[in-house]
C-alpha positions as a Markdown table, in Angstrom:
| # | Residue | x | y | z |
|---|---|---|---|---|
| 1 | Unk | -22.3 | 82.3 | 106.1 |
| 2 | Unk | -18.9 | 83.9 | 105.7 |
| 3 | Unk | -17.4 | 80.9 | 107.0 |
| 4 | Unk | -18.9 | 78.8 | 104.5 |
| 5 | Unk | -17.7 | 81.6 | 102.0 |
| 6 | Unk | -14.2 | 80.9 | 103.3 |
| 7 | Unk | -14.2 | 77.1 | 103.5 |
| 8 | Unk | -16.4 | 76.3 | 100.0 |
| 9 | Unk | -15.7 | 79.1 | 97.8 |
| 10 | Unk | -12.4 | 79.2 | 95.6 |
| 11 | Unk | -9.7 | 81.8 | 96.4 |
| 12 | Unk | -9.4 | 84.6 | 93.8 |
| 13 | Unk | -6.1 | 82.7 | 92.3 |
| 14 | Unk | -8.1 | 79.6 | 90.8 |
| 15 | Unk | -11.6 | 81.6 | 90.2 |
| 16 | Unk | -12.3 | 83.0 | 87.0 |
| 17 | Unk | -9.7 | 84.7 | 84.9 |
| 18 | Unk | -10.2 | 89.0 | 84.2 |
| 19 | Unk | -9.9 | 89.8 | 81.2 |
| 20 | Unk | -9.0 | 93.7 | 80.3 |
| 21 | Unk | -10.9 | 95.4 | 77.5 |
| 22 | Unk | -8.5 | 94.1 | 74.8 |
| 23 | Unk | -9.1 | 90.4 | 75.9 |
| 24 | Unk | -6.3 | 89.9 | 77.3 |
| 25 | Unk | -6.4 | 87.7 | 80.7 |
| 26 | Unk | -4.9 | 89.3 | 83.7 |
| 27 | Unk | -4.0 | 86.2 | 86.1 |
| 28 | Unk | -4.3 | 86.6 | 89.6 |
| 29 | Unk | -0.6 | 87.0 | 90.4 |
| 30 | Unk | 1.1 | 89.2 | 93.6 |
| 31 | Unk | 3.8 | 89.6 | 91.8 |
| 32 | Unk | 2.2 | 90.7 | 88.4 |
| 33 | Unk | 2.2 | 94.6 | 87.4 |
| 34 | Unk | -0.4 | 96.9 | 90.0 |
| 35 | Unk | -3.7 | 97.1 | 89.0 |
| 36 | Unk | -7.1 | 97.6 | 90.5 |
| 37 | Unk | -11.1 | 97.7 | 90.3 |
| 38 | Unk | -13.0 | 100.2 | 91.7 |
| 39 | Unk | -16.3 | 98.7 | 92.6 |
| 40 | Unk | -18.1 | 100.6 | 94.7 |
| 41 | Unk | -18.0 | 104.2 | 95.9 |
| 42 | Unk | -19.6 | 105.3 | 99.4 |
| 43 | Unk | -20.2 | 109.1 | 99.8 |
| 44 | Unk | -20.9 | 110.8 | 103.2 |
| 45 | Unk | -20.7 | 114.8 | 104.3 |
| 46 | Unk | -16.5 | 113.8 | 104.8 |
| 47 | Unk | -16.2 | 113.0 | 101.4 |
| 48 | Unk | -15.5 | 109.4 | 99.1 |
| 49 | Unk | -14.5 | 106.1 | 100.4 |
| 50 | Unk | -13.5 | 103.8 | 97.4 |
| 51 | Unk | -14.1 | 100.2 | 97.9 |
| 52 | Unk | -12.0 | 98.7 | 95.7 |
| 53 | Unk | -10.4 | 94.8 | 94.6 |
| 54 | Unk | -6.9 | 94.2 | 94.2 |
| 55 | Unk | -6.6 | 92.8 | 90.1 |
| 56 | Unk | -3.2 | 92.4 | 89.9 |
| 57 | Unk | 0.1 | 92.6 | 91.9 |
| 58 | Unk | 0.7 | 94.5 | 95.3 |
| 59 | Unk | -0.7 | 97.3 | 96.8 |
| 60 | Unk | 1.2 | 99.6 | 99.8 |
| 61 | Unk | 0.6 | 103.0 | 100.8 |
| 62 | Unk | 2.3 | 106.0 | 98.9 |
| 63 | Unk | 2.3 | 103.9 | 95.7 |
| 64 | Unk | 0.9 | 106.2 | 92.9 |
| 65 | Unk | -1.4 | 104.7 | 90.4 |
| 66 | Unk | -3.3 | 105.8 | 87.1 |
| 67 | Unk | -6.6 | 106.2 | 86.6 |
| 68 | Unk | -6.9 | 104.6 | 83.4 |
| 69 | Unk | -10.2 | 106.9 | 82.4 |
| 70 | Unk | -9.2 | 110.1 | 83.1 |
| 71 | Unk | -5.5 | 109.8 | 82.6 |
| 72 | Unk | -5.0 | 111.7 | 85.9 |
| 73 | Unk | -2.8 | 110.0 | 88.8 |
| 74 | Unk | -4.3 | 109.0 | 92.1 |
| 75 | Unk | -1.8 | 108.3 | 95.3 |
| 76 | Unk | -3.1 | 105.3 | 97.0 |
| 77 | Unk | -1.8 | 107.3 | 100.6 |
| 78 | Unk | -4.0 | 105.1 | 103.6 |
| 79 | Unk | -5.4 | 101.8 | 102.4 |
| 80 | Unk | -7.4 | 99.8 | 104.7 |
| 81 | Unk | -9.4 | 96.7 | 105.1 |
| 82 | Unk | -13.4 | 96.9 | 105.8 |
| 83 | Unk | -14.5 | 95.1 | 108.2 |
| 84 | Unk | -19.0 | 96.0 | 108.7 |
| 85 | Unk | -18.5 | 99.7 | 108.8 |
| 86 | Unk | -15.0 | 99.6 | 110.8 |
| 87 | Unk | -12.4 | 100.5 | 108.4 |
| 88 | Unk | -8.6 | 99.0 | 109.6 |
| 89 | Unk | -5.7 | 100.6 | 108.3 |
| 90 | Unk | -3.4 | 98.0 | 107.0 |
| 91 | Unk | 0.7 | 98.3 | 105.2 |
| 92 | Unk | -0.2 | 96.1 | 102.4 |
| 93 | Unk | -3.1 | 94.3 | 100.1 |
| 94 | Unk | -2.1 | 91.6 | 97.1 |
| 95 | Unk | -3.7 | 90.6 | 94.6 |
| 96 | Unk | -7.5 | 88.7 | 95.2 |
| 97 | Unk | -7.7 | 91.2 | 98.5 |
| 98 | Unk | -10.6 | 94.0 | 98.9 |
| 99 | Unk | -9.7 | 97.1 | 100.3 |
| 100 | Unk | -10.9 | 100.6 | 100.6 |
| 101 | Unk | -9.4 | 104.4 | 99.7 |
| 102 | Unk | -10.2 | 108.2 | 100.9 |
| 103 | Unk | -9.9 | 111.0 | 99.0 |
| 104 | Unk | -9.4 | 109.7 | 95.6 |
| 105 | Unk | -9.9 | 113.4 | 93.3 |
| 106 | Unk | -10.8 | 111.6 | 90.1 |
| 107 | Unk | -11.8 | 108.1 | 90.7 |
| 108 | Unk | -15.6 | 106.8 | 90.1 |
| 109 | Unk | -17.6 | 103.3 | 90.6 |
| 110 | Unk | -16.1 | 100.7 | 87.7 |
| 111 | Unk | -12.9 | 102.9 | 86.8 |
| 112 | Unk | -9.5 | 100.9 | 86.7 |
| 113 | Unk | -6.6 | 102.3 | 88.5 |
| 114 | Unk | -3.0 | 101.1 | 87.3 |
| 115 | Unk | 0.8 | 101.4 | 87.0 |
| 116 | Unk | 1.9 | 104.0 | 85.0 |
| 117 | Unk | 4.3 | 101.4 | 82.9 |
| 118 | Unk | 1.3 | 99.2 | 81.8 |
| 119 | Unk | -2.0 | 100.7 | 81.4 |
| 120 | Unk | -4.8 | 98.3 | 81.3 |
| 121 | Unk | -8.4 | 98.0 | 81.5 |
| 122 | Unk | -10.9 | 96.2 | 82.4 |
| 123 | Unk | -14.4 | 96.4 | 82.3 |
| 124 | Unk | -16.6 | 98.0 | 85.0 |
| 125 | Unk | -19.8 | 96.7 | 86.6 |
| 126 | Unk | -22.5 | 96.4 | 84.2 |
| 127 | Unk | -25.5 | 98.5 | 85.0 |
| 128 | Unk | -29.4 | 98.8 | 83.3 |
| 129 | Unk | -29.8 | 101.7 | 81.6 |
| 130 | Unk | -32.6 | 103.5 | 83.6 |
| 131 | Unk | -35.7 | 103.1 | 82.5 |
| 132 | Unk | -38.5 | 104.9 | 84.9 |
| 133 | Unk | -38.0 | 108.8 | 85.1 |
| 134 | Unk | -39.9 | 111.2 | 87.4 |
| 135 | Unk | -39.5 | 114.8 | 87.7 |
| 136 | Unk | -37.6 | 115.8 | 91.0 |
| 137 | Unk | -38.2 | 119.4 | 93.1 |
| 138 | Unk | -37.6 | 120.5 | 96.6 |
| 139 | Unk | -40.7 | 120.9 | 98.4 |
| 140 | Unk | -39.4 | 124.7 | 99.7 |
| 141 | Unk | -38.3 | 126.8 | 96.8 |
| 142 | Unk | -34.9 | 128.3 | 96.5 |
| 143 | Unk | -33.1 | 124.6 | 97.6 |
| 144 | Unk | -33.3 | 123.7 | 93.6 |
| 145 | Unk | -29.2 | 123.8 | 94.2 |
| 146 | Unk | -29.1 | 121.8 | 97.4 |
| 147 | Unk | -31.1 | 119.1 | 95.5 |
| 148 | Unk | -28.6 | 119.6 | 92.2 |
| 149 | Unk | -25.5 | 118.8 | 94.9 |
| 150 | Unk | -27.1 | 115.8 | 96.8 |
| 151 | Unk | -28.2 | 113.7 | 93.8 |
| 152 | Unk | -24.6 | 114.4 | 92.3 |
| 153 | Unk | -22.8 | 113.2 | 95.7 |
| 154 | Unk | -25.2 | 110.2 | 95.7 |
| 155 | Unk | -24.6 | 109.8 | 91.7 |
| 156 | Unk | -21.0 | 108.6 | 92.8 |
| 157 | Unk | -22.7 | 106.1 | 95.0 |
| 158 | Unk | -25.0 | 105.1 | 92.8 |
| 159 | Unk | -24.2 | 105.2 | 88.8 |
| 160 | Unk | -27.7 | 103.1 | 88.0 |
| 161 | Unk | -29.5 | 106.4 | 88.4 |
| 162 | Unk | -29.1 | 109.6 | 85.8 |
| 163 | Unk | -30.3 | 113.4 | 86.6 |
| 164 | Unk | -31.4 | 115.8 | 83.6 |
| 165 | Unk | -31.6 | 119.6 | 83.4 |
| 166 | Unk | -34.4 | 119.9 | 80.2 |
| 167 | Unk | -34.3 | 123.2 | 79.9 |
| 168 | Unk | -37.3 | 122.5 | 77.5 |
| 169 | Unk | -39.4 | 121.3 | 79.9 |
| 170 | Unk | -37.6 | 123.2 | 82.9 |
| 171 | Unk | -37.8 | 120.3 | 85.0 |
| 172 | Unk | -34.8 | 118.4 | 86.6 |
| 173 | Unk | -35.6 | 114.7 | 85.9 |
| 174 | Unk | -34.3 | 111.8 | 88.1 |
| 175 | Unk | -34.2 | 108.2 | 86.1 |
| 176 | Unk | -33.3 | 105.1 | 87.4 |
| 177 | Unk | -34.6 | 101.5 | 88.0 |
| 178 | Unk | -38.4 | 102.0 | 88.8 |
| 179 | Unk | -40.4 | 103.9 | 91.7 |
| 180 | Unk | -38.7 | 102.1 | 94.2 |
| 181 | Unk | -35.1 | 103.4 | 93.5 |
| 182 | Unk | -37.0 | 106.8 | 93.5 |
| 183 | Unk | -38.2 | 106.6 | 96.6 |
| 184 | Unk | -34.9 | 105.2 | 97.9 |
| 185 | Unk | -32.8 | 108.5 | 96.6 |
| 186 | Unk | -35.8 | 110.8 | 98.3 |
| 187 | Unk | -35.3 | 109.9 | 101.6 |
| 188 | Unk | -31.3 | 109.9 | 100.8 |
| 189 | Unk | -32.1 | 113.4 | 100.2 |
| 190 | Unk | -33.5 | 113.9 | 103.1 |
| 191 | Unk | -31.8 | 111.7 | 105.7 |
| 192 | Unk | -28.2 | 113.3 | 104.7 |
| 193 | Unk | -28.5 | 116.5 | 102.9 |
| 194 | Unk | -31.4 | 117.7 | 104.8 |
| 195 | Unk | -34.0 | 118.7 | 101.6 |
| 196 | Unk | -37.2 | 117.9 | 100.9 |
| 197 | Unk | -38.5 | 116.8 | 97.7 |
| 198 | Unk | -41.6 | 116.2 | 95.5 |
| 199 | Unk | -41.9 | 113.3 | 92.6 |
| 200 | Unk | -43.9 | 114.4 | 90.0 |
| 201 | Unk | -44.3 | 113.1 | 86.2 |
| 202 | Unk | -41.8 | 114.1 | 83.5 |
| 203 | Unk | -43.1 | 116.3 | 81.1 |
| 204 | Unk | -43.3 | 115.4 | 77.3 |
| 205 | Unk | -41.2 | 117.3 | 75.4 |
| 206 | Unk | -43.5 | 117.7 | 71.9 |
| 207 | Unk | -43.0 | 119.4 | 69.0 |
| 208 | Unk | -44.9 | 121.9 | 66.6 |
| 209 | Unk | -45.0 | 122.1 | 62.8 |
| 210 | Unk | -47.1 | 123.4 | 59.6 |
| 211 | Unk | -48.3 | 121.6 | 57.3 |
| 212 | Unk | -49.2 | 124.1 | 54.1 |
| 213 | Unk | -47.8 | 127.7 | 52.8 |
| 214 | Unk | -49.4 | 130.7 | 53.8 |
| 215 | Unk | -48.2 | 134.6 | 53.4 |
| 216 | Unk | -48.7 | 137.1 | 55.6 |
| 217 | Unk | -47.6 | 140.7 | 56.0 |
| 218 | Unk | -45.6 | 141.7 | 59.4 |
| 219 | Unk | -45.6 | 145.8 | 60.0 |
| 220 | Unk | -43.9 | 147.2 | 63.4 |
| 221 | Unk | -44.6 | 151.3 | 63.2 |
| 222 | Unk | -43.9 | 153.0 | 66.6 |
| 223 | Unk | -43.4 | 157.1 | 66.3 |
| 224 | Unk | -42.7 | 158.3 | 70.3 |
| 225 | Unk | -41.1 | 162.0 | 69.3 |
| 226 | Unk | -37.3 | 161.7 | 67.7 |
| 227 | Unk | -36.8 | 158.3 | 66.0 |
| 228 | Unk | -39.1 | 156.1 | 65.3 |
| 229 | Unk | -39.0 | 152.9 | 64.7 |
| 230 | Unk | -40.6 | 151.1 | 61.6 |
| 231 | Unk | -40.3 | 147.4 | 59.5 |
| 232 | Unk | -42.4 | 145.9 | 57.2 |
| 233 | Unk | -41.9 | 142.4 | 55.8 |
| 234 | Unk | -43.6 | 139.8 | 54.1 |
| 235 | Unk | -42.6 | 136.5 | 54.6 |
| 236 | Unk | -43.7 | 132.7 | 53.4 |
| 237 | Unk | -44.4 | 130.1 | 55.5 |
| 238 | Unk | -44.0 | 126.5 | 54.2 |
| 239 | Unk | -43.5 | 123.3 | 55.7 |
| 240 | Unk | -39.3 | 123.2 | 55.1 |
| 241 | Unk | -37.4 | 119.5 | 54.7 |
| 242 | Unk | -34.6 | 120.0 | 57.8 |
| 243 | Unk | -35.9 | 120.1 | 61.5 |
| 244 | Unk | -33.9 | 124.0 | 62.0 |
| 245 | Unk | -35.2 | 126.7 | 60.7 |
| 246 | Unk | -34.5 | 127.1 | 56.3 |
| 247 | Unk | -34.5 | 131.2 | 56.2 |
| 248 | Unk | -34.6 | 132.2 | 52.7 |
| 249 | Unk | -35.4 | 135.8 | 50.6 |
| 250 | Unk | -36.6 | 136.7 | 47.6 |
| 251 | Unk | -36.8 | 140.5 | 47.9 |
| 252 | Unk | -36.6 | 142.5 | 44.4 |
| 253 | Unk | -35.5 | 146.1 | 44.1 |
| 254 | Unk | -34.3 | 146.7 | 47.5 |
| 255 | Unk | -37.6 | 147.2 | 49.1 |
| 256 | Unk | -36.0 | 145.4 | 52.4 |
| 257 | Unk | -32.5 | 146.4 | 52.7 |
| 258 | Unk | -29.8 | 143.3 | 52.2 |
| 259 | Unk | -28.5 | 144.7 | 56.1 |
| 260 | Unk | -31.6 | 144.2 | 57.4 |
| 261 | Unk | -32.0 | 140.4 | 56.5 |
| 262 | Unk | -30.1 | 139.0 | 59.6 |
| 263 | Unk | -32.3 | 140.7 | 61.5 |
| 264 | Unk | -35.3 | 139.0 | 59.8 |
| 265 | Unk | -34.0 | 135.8 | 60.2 |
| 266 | Unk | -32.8 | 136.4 | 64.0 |
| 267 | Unk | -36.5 | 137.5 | 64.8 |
| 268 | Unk | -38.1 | 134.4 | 63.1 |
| 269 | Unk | -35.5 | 132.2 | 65.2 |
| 270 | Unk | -36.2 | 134.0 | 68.3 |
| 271 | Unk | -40.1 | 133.5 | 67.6 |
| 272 | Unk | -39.8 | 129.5 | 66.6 |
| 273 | Unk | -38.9 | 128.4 | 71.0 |
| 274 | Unk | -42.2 | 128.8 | 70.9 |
| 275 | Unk | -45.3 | 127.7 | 69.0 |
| 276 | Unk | -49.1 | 129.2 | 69.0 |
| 277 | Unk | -50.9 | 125.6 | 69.7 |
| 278 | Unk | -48.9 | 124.9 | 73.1 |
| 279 | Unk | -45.8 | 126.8 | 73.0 |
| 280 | Unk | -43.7 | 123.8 | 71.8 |
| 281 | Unk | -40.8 | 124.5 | 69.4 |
| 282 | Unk | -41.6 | 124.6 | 66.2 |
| 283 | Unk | -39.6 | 122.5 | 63.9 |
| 284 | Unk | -39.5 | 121.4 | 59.8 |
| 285 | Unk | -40.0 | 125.5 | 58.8 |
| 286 | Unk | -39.0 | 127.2 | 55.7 |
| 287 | Unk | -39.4 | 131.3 | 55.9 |
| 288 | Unk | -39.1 | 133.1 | 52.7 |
| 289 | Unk | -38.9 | 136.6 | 53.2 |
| 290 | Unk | -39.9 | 138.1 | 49.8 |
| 291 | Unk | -41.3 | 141.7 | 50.1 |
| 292 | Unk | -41.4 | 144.5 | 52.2 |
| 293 | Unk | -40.8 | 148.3 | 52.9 |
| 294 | Unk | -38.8 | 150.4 | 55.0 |
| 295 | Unk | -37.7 | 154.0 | 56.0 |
| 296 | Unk | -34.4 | 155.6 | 55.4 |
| 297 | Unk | -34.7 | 157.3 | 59.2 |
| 298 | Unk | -36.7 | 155.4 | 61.3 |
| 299 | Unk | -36.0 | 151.4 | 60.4 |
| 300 | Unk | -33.7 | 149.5 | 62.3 |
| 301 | Unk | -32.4 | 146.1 | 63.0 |
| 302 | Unk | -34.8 | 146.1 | 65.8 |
| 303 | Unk | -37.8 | 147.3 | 64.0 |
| 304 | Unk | -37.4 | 144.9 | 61.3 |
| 305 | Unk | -36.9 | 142.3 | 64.2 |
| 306 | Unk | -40.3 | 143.2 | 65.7 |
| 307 | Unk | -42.4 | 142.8 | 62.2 |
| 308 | Unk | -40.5 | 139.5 | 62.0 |
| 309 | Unk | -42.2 | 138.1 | 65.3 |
| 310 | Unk | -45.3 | 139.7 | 64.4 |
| 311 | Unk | -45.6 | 138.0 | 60.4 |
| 312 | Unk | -44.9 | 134.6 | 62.7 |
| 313 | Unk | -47.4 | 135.3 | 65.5 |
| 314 | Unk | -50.3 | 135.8 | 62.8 |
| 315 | Unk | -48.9 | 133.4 | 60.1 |
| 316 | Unk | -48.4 | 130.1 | 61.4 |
| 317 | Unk | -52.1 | 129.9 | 62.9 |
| 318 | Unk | -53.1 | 130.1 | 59.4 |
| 319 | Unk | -50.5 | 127.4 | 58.3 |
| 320 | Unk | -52.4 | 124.3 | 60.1 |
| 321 | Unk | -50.2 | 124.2 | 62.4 |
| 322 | Unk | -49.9 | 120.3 | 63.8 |
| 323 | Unk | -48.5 | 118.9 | 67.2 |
| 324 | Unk | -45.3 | 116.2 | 66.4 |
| 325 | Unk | -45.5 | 113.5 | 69.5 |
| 326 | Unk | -42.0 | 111.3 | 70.4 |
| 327 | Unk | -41.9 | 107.9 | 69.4 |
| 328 | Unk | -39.9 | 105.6 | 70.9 |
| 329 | Unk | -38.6 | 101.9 | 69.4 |
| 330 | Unk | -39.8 | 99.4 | 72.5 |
| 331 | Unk | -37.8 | 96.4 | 73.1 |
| 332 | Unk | -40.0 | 94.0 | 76.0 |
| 333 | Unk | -37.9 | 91.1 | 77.0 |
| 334 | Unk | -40.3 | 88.8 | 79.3 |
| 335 | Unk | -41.3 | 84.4 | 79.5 |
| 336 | Unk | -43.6 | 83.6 | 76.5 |
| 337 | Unk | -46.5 | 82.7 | 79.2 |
| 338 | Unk | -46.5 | 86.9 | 79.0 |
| 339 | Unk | -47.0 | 87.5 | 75.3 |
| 340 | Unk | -51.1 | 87.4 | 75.6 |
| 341 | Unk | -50.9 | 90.8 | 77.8 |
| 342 | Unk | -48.1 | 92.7 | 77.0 |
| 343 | Unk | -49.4 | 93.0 | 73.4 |
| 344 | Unk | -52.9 | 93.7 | 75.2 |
| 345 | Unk | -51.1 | 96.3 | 77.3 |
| 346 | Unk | -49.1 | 98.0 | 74.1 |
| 347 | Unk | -52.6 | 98.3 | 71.9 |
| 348 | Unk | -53.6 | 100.5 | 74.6 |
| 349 | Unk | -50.7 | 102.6 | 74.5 |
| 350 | Unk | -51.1 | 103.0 | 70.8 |
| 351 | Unk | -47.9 | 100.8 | 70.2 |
| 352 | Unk | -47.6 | 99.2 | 66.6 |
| 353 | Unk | -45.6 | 96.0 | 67.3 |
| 354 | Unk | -42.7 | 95.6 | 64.6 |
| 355 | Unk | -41.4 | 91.6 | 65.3 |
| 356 | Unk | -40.7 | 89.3 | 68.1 |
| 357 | Unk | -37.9 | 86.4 | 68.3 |
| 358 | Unk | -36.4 | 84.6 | 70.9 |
| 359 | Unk | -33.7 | 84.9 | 73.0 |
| 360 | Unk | -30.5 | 82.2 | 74.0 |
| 361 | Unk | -32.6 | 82.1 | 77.6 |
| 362 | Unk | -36.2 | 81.3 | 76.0 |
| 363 | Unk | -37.4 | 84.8 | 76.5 |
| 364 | Unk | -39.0 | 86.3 | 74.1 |
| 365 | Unk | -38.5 | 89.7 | 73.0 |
| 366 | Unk | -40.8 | 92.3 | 71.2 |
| 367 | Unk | -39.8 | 94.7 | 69.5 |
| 368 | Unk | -42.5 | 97.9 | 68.8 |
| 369 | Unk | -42.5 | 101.5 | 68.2 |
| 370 | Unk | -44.6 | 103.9 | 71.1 |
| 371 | Unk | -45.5 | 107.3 | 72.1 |
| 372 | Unk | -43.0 | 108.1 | 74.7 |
| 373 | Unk | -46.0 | 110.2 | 76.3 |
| 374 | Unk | -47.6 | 106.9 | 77.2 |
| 375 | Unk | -44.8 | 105.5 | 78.6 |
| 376 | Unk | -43.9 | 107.2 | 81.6 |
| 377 | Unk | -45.7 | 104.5 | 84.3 |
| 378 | Unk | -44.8 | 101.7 | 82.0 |
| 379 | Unk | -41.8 | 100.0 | 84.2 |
| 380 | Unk | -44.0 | 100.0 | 86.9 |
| 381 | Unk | -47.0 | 98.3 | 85.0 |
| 382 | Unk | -44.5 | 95.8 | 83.4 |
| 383 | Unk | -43.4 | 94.5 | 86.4 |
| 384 | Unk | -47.0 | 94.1 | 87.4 |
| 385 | Unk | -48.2 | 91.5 | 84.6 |
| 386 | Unk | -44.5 | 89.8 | 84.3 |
| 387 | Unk | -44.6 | 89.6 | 88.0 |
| 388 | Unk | -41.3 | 91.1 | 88.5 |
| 389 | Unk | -39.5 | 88.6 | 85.3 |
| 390 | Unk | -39.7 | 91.4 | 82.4 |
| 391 | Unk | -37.3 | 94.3 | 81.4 |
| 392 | Unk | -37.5 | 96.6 | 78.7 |
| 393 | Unk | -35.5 | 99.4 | 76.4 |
| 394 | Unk | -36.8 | 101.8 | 75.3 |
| 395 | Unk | -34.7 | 104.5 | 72.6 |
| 396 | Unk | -35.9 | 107.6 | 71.1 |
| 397 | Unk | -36.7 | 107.0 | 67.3 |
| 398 | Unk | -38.1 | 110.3 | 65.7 |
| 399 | Unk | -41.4 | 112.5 | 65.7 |
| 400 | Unk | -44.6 | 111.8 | 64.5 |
| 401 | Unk | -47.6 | 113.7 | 64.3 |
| 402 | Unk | -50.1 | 113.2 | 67.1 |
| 403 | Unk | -53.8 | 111.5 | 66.8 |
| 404 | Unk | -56.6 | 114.6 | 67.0 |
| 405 | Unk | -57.7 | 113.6 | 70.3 |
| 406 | Unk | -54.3 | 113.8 | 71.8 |
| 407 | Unk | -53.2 | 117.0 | 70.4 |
| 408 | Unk | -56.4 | 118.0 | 71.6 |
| 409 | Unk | -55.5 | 116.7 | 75.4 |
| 410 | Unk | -52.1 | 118.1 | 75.0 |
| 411 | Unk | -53.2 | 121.6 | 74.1 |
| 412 | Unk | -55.7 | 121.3 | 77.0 |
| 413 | Unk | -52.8 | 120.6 | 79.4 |
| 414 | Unk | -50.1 | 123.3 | 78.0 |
| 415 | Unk | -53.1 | 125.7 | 78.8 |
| 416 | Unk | -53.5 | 125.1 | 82.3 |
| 417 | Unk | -49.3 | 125.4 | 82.8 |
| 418 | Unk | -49.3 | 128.6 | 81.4 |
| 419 | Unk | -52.2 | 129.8 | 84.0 |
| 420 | Unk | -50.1 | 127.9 | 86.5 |
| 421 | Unk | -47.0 | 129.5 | 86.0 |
């Protein structure tokens, strides 16, 4: 095979033109200005080996080039030629040539390393945007950080994969291609970092919100011998119009100290991380705090803190409180002999189709907003009715609120975490 490569194929001087970011074409010259494509990067417990191919001009060892990206410099000290997994040193690669790096600080998969005098561009390998995300632990507590380390040294590997921290959810979640990729980056984990680890589905992050105006009365009195400690507030709950927190008064005559009503407000936002259906944030809330009392000895900032989180904890079950899903905008790309069951398939997930048109390659694409909670097995089932020929987006679009039965479901399952944890 790679002497038909050698014999059929074009050399790198009469292929296809590059072309940097600005659309300018960069010929194929030895004797053009330095330039150079990083296209791969291979990561071991020794560190980053750079594969790399030679855009523009001549390369030798010592030469110092920039990395057009981070701005930062990278000495090009040892190049060599790969040959397998054999690496040989060699004094000098031109222009069309691949080689391979060490040790370069600052350099990632698709960056563009040139001279200093002319800084130019050009674009990096394309990659999908991941599209199948699991939730990723180590199977013995404690290694969380050893599993943090090794996905980042395989990240520079591997850029079609992402890792999250949702500190929401406090999960780390691992996206990338579909199950397979998953797999792939477990036994990775394994194989050359030593650590274990579980897959396990992504939680939904939901959301909580009222939906009518209720008052209630919050009173913190605490007398333990010296100072005490006492608050007492009345607030107004109301659905508000932005998704933080609108903290408002109303107080009259002083009976609630103007110093007091930060700490009002920092109670109320201390209280909102977590809602009474499911423990969800709760979102879209206007507080008006519009009566009250106090004590000239024994209030506080922290008394009036405490009656804060107390008017919350018994004023928003009386609010009708509701439970705001994620919806996503869908885009399915797949042959028209598809169309049948992938709307089949998106009824099911309660997906309400918005358009379809076709694409320059006959595909056709559909376009259709979903619960993101539905989706999380849904790269996986696509490939199963396309047989392998679909691919799909899939964006996050805004919050909705959920059907009965699934808040229902989703209350049900926020339950048995709590006793869980």
């Amino acid at each position: 095979m790679l002497d038909a490569i050698v014999s059929l194929f074009p050399c790198p001087a009469e292929g296809k033109v590059e072309t940097t970011e600005d659309g300018d074409a960069l010929p194929c010259d030895a004797s053009g200005t330095p330039a150079v494509l990083v296209y791969k990067t291979l990561s071991d417990q020794y560190g980053k080996f750079s594969l790399f191919k030679v855009l523009s001009g001549k390369i030798t060892p010592e030469v110092t080039l920039v990395n057009t990206r981070t701005s930062t410099s990278e000495k090009m000290s040892h190049i060599y030629k790969m040959q397998g997994k054999k690496s040989v040193e060699v004094k000098e690669l031109v222009a069309g040539d691949l080689g391979a790096i060490s040790k370069l600080t600052d350099t990632k998969t698709s960056d563009t390393l040139a001279d200093a005098k002319k800084l130019i561009t050009v674009p990096g390998v394309p990659f999908a945007k991941p599209c199948y995300s699991m939730a990723i632990s180590p199977k013995t507590k404690g290694q969380e950080d050893k599993v943090a380390s090794g996905l980042t040294r395989l990240g520079d590997e591997d850029p079609s994969f992402s890792v999250l921290n949702n500190a929401e959810t406090k999960q780390m979640v691992v996206s990338g291609a579909g199950d397979i990729q998953l797999d792939v980056l477990c036994a990775k984990l394994k194989d050359k970092f030593g650590v274990e680890v579980m897959l396990s589905p992504a939680r939904v992050a939901y959301r909580e919100k009222v939906r009518k105006s209720v008052e209630v009365q919050g009173r913190h009195k605490k007398q333990s011998g010296g100072h005490g400690q006492f608050g007492d507030v009345k607030i107004r709950f109301e659905p508000g119009e932005t998704e933080d927190l609108t903290f408002a008064e109303e107080v009259f005559g002083g009976s609630v100290p103007r110093n007091f009503f930060p700490a009002v407000e920092k109670g109320l936002r201390d209280s909102i991380g977590k809602g009474v259906l499911a423990g969800y944030p709760m979102v879209f809330l206007k507080a008006t705090l519009f009566d009250g009392s106090y004590h000239p000895v024994d209030s506080s900032e922290m008394a009036f803190k405490m009656a804060a989180s107390i008017a919350y904890k018994e004023g928003i079950p009386k609010a009708n409180p509701v439970i705001l899903e994620p919806i996503g905008l869908l885009k399915v790309t797949m042959p028209d002999t598809y169309m049948g069951d992938i709307m089949s398939d998106l009824s099911k997930r309660r997906g309400s189709p918005l358009g379809m048109n076709a694409d320059s390659d006959g595909n056709q694409i559909v376009e259709a907003e979903v619960p993101m909670g539905e989706m999380s097995s849904y790269a996986i089932d696509l490939r199963s009715i396309t047989q392998g020929r679909g691919s799909f987006e899939l964006d996050f679009v805004r919050y909705e609120e959920a059907p009965a039965p699934v808040q229902a479901k989703i209350i049900e399952e926020a339950k048995a975490l709590m006793e869980e944890e």
